[in-house]
C-alpha positions as CSV (number, residue, x, y, z in Angstrom):
1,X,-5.7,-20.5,3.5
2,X,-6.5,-18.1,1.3
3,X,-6.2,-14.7,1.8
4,X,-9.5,-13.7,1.6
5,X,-10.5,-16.1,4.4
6,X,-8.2,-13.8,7.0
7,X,-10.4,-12.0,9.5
8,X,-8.3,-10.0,10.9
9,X,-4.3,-8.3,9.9
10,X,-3.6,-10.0,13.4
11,X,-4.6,-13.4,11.9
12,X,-2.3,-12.7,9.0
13,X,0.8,-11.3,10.5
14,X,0.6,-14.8,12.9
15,X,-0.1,-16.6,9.6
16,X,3.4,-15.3,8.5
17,X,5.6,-14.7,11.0
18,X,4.9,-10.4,10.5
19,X,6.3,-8.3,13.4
20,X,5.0,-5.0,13.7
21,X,6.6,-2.2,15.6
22,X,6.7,1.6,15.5
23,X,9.5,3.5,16.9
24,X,10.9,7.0,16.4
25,X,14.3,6.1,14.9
26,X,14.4,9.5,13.4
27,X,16.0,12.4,15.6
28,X,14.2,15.4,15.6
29,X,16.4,18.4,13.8
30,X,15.2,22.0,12.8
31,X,15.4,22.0,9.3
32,X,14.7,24.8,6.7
33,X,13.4,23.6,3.0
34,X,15.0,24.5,-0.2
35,X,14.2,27.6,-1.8
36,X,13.2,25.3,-5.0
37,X,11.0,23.2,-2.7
38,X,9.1,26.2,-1.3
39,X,8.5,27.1,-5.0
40,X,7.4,23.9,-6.4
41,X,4.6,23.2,-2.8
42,X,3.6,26.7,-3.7
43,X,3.1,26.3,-7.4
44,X,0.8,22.8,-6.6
45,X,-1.0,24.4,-4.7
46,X,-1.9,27.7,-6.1
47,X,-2.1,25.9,-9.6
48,X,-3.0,22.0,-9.2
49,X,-6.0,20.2,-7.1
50,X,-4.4,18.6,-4.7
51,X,-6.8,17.6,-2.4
52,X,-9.3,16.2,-5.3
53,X,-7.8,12.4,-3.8
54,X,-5.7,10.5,-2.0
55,X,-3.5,9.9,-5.0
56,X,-3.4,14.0,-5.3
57,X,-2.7,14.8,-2.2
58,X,-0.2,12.1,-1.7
59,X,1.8,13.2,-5.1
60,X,1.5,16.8,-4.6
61,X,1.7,17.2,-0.6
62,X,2.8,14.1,1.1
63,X,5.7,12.9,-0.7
64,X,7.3,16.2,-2.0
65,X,7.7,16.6,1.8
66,X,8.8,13.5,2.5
67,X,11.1,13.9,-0.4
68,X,13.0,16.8,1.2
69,X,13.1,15.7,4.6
70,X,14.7,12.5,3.7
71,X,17.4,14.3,1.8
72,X,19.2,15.4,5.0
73,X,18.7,11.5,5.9
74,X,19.9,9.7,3.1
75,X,23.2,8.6,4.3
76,X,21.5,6.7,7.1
77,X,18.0,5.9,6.0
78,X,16.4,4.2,2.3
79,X,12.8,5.2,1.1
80,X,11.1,3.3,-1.3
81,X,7.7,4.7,-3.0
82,X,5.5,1.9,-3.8
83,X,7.8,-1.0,-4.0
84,X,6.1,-4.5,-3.7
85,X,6.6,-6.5,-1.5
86,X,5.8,-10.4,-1.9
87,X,4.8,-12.3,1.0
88,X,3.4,-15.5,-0.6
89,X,3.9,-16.1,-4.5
90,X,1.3,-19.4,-4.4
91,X,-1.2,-17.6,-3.1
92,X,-0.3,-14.6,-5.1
93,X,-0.3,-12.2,-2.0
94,X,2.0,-9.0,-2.6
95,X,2.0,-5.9,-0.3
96,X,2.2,-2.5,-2.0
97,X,3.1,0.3,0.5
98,X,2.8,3.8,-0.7
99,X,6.4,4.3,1.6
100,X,8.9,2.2,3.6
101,X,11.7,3.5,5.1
102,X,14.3,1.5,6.8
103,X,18.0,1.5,8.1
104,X,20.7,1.4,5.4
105,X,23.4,-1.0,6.7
């Protein structure tokens, strides 16, 4: 089947065998940022356009935050930013989230 001929992300993840979940595996902790983060969001956006598009606001808001929070995480978690993922090489279907986090081992 090709992949165009899926009607539905419910037809695909059956298709493949794709379990979807969400959880909160993270627990929640006050944290404070860095004095250099606190800089650097403030200099985007006093001096960049961040909400111009997604791509903007993702470089310039999202994932600078993401960024720090996961730094008080990164003995127990991974992130990945926009690391493919293949799900079936003859009918050239690849996945490209813009994050995954998972588990380290």
């Amino acid at each position: 089947m090709a992949f165009t001929d899926f009607k539905s992300i419910s037809q695909v993840q059956e298709e493949y065998d794709i379990k979807y979940r969400e959880e909160n595996f993270i627990d929640y902790v006050d944290l404070n940022p860095s004095d250099s983060f606190i800089e650097e969001f403030n200099f985007n956006l006093d001096n960049m356009d961040v909400f111009t598009s997604e791509a903007s606001r993702c470089e310039n808001i999202i994932y600078p935050i993401i960024r720090e929070v996961y730094k008080n995480f990164v003995d127990r978690y991974r992130l990945w930013s926009h690391k493919s993922i293949s799900i079936d090489n003859q009918l050239g279907i690849l996945f490209l989230p813009q994050m995954n986090a998972n588990k380290r081992k």
